[in-house]
MIKE-835825 format. One record per residue (C-alpha): residue in three letters; x, y, z. Coordinates in steps of 0.05 Angstrom, whole numbers, plus 5000, padded with zeros to 4 digits. Example, Ala and Ser with C-alpha at 12.3 -4.5 7.8 and 13.67 -1.06 7.14 Angstrom:
<rs>
Ala524649105156
Ser527349795143
</rs>
This chain:
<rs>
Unk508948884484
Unk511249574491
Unk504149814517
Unk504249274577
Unk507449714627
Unk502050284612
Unk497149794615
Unk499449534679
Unk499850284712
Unk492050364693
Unk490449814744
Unk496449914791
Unk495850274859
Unk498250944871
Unk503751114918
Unk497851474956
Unk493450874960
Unk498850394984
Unk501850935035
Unk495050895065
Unk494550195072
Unk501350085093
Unk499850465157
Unk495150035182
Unk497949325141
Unk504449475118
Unk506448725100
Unk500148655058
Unk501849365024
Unk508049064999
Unk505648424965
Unk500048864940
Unk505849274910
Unk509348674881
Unk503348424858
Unk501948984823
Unk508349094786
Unk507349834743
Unk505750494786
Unk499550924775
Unk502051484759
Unk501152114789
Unk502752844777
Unk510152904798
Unk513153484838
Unk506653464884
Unk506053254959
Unk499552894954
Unk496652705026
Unk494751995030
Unk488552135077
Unk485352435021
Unk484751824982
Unk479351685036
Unk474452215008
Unk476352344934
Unk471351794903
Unk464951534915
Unk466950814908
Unk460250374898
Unk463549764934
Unk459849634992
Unk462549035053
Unk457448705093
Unk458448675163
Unk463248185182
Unk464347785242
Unk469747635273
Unk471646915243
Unk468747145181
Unk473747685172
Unk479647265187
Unk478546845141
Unk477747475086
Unk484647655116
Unk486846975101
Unk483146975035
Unk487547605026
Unk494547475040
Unk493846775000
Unk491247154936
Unk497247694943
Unk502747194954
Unk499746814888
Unk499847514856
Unk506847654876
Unk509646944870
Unk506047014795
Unk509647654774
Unk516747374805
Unk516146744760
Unk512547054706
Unk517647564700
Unk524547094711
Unk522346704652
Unk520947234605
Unk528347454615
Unk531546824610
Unk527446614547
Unk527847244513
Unk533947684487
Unk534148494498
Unk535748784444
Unk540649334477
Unk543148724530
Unk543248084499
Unk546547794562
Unk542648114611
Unk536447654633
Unk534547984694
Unk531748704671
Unk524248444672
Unk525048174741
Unk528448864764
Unk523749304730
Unk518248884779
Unk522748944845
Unk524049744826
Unk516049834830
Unk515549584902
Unk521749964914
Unk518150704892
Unk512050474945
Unk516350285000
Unk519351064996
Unk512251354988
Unk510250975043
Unk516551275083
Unk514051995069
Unk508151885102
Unk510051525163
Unk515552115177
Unk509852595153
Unk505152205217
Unk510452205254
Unk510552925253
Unk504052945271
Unk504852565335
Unk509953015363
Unk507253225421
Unk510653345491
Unk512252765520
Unk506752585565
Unk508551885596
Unk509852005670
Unk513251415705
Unk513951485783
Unk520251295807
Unk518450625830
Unk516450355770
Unk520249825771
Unk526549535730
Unk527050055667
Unk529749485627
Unk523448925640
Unk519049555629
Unk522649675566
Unk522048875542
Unk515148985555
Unk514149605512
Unk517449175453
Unk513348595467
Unk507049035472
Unk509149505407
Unk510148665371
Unk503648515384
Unk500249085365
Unk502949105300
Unk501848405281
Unk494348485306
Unk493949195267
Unk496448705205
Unk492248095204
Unk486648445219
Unk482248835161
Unk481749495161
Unk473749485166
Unk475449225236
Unk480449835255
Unk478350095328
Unk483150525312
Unk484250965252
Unk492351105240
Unk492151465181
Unk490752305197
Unk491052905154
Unk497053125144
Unk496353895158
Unk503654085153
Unk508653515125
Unk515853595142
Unk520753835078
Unk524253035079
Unk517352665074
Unk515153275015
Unk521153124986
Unk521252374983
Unk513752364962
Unk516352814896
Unk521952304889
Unk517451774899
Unk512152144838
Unk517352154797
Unk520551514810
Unk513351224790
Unk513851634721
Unk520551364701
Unk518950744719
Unk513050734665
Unk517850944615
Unk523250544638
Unk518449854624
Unk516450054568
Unk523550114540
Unk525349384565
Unk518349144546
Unk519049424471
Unk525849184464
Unk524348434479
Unk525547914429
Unk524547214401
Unk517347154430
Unk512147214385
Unk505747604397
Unk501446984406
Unk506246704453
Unk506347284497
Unk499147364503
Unk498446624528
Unk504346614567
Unk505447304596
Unk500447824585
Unk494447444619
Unk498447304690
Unk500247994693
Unk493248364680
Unk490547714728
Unk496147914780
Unk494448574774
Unk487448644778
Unk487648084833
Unk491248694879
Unk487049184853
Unk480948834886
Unk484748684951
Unk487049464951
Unk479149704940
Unk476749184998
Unk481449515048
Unk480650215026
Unk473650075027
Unk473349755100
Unk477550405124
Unk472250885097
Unk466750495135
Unk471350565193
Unk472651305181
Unk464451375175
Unk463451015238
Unk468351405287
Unk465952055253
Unk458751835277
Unk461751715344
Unk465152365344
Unk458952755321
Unk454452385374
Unk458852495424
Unk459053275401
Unk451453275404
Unk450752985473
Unk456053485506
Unk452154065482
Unk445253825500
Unk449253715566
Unk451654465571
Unk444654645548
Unk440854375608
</rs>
């Protein structure tokens, strides 16, 4: 039982992986996250850019093209396997404290289902870092010039809210193979606070291995059959269930990176055979 948590963190996301997604479906980034209870971990004390998870494998998963009611219903599809995932590693974990005794907390029933929460916890900071570290990016001068009749500043404001509403929950049920948009940039020079909760958020991930391993190993009045009926299976099967979702959308945003780099490059060539004749 003591090897589940490793086990778990060799098919978990990375904080990298799930910062990614998260700026484009942050909802679905945090089921994935529960889902996925253990943190892959990675090396601590190290600002790793999120962008780069984009080009450091060749992944062989390949998505057809999909139309447009085709991929709502994979977004569908999606959100109905996390919430199983999640919902799975909730129950899965409530019951193995309340039917089980820890051996350094006899009356505490609720470690499992904390060690779970703390995982989603460690993305939700990582995923901080590199929305301050975009927002960095962004920071440009201000170039949104309203005439003076514009009209009432606090309708126009409504309107901004209502617009920035929509366009997230579009950005969210949508998959990322679909972005007209790509969010996620390089970061070339991260602010000190998002370096510093990354390293927090590496480190966080390494403790928390250790951390489930000490409950997990410290568990008893189960037997070893009964745990791999009852407990092991859901949470490989929760797992690996995210895992998939994770490499679909990762995969979808690399086609999408391909394709606006084509753009990019054909619009490159055209300017200079412009300038040419």
């Amino acid at each position: 039982m003591g090897l589940t948590p490793t086990i778990l963190a060799s098919l978990g996301p990375s904080v990298a992986e799930t910062s990614l997604l998260s700026a484009h479906r942050p909802f679905l980034s945090f089921l994935i996250s529960l889902g996925a209870p253990a943190v892959y971990p990675t090396r601590v004390f190290d600002f790793i850019d999120p962008y780069s998870v984009l080009k450091h494998k060749k992944h062989v998963l390949r998505l057809p093209q999909l139309g447009t009611r085709s991929a709502s219903m994979c977004s569908a599809l999606e959100y109905l396997f996390a919430l199983a995932a999640a919902a799975t590693i909730i129950s899965t974990s409530t019951q193995l404290g309340q039917k089980t005794i820890l051996v350094w907390g006899c009356t505490n029933q609720a470690m499992p289902l904390i060690w779970t929460f703390l995982s989603a916890t460690i993305h939700i900071g990582a995923a901080l870092s590199y929305k301050i570290a975009l927002g960095s990016n962004h920071r440009t001068p201000n170039h949104n010039h309203q005439s003076p009749e514009s009209g009432d500043p606090k309708s126009s404001a409504q309107k901004a809210t209502l617009h920035q509403i929509s366009d997230l929950l579009g950005r969210e049920f949508r998959i990322c193979a679909l972005r007209k948009q790509l969010l996620a940039q390089r970061i070339e020079d991260p602010p000190s606070v998002a370096v510093l909760l990354s390293c927090l958020a590496g480190i966080a991930g390494f403790w928390h291995v250790i951390f489930g391993i000490i409950i997990f190993s410290s568990l008893t009045f189960i037997s070893v059959v009964e745990y791999l009926n009852y407990v092991f299976w859901r949470y490989i099967l929760a797992a690996a269930v995210c895992r998939l979702i994770l490499m679909v959308e990762l995969t979808g945003l690399r086609a999408a990176q391909r394709r606006f780099e084509q753009k990019a490059q054909v619009g490159r060539t055209s300017t200079t055979v412009s300038e040419v004749k």
